[in-house]
N, C-alpha and C positions, 0 to 999 in steps of 0.2 A: 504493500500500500504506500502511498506517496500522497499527501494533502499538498495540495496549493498554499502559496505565502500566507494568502488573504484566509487560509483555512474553507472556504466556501467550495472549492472544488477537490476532486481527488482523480488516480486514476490507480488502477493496479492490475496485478496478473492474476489469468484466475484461469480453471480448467472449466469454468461452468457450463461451457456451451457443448464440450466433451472434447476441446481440443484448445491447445494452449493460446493465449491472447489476451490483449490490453484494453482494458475497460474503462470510458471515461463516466463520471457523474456529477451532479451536485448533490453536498452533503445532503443538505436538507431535503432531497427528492428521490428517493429509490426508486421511482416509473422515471426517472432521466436516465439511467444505465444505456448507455451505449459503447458496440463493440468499435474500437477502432480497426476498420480494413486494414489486410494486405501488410501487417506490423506481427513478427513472432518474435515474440521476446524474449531473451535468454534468461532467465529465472534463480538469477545470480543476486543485481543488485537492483535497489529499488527505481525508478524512472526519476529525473533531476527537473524542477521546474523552473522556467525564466524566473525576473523577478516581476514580470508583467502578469503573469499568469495566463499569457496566450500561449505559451509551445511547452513541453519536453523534450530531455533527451534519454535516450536509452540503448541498450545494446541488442541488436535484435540480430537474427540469423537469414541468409538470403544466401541460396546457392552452397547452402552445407558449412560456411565460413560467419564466423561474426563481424558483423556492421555495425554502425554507428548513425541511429535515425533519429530524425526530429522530429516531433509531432506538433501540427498547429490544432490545439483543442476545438477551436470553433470549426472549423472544417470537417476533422478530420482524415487530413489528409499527412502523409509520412511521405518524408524526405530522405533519402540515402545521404550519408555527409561520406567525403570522401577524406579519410583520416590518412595525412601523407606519410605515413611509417606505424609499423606493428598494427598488433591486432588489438580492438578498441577491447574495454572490460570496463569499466566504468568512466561514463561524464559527468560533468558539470557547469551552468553556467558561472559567469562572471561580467561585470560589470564592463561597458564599452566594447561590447563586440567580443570578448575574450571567452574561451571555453578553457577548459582543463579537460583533459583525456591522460584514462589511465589505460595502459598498452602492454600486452604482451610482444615482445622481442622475440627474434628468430631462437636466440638463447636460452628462453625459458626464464628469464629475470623478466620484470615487470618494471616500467618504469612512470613519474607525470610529466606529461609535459602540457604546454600554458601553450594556445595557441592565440594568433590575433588572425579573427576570421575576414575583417576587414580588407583583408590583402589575400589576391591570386595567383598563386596558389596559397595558401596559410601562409603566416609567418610564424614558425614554430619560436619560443624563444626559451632561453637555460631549464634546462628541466629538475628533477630531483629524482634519483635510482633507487631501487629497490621499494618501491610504493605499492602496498597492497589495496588501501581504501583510501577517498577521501571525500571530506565535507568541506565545502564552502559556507562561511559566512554571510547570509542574505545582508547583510547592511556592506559586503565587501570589505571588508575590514583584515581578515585572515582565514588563514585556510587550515584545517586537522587533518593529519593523516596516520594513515596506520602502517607497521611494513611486515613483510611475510615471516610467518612463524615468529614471531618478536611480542614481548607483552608491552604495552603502551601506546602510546599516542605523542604524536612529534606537531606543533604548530610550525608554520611559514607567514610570511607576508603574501600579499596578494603576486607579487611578481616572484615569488618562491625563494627566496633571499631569509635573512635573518631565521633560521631552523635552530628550534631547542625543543626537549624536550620537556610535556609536560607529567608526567607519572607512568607508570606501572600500570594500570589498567587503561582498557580493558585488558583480557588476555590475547592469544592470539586470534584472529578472526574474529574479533567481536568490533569492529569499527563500525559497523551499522546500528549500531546500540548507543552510537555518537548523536548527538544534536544540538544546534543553537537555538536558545528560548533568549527572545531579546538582548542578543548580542552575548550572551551568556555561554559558555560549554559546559555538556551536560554527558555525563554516561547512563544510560536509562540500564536498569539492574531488576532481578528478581530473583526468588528464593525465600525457603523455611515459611511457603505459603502465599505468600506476597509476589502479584504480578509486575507490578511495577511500582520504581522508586526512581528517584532521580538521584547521581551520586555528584556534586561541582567538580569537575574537574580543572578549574580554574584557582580552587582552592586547596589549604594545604591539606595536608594527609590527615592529620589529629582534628578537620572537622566533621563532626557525627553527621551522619549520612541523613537525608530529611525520610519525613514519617513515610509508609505504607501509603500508598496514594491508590490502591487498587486491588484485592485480594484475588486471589485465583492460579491456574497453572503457570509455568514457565511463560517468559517473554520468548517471542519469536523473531519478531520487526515493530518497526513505527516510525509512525513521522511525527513529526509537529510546525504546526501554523508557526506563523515567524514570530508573532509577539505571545505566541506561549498559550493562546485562548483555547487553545483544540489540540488534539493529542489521539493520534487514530493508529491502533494498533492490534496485532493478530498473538493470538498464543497457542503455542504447543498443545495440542489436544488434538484428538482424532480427525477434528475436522477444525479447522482455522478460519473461526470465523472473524469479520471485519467489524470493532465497537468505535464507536466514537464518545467521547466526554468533553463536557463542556469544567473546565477549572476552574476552583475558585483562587482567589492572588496568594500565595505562599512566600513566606521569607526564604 
């Protein structure tokens, strides 16, 4: 699942029609569900939205090989983007024209690289190696990433410059349990009952984690609205279904 900034839209993958594809809606209207054509999506990472909330991007599959598509919500219409090196694995936008793609290499290493789409062909510019996941910033501010088999989380600057690290968690492959609430970084967490929690990870280690916000099985995915108002999220159980909750404001 994937909500729009403004929290009002979403779109996600789902097997429901009896074959894999990307579904767009508005929150508040379950008779809006429509299937987006001619988009298979690789069922990897979640779908990236402008900050406009008219396109996504995502990794979809065309020809047996993974592609790099964009969708214009209102239409529904998808775009092949032609990624000039490696094979796409997750995007993202960025401000001014600028996406980030993360790539697999002939090697088998993974790398980011910061495109500026504005120029034809791309203008690829300094990238960062060994990148498993990453989140942008909707205010553009900075970017989180995560790297393969490593526990933590590394920030950058928007142009990928100034890299430190911020903590130990998540573990490995847990970057999509990353998210910005108001400019904020957050690692969403569960366990010992408790579906979700929010842990700062902007803060230091010695502060107590906030309360239970959600009781129930494991966390699976989630997104969140840009200013934190919505939080739409799937859990480990037999069947993954899609909840939404409205928050109330937490310290």
């Amino acid at each position: 699942p994937s909500l729009a900034p403004d929290g009002r839209q979403l779109v996600f993958v789902s097997y429901r029609s009896g074959r894999i594809g990307l579904w767009w809606g508005r929150v508040d209207d379950p008779a809006s569900l429509r299937w987006i054509e001619g988009v298979v999506p690789v069922p990897r990472h979640a779908a990236s939205w402008s900050g406009d909330g008219r396109s996504v991007l995502l990794v979809g599959e065309r020809g047996g090989r993974s592609v790099l598509e964009e969708v214009d919500v209102g239409s529904g219409r998808a775009m092949q983007l032609a990624v000039p090196e490696g094979e796409p694995v997750q995007a993202a936008y960025l401000p001014e024209g600028r996406l980030l793609v993360v790539v697999k290499l002939g090697d088998g290493h993974q790398r980011l690289d910061r495109y500026d789409r504005r120029h034809a062909p791309w203008r690829r510019e300094p990238p960062i190696g060994n990148v498993a996941f990453v989140r942008a910033d909707p205010a553009g501010d900075r970017i989180l990433f995560t790297r393969p088999l490593e526990w933590g989380v590394w920030q950058a600057n928007p142009g990928l410059g100034r890299i430190s690290k911020l903590g130990d968690r998540p573990d490995f492959d847990g970057g999509r349990r990353i998210a910005f609430i108001a400019g904020r970084a957050v690692l969403g967490e569960s366990g010992e009952g408790c579906g979700l929690r929010w842990r700062a990870l902007d803060a230091a280690a010695s502060t107590p984690q906030i309360a239970c916000l959600t009781a129930g099985a494991a966390l699976n995915d989630f997104s969140v609205a840009a200013d934190g108002g919505r939080v739409l999220f799937s859990s480990t159980r037999r069947e993954q279904d899609i909840a939404v909750a409205a928050l109330r404001p937490s310290r």
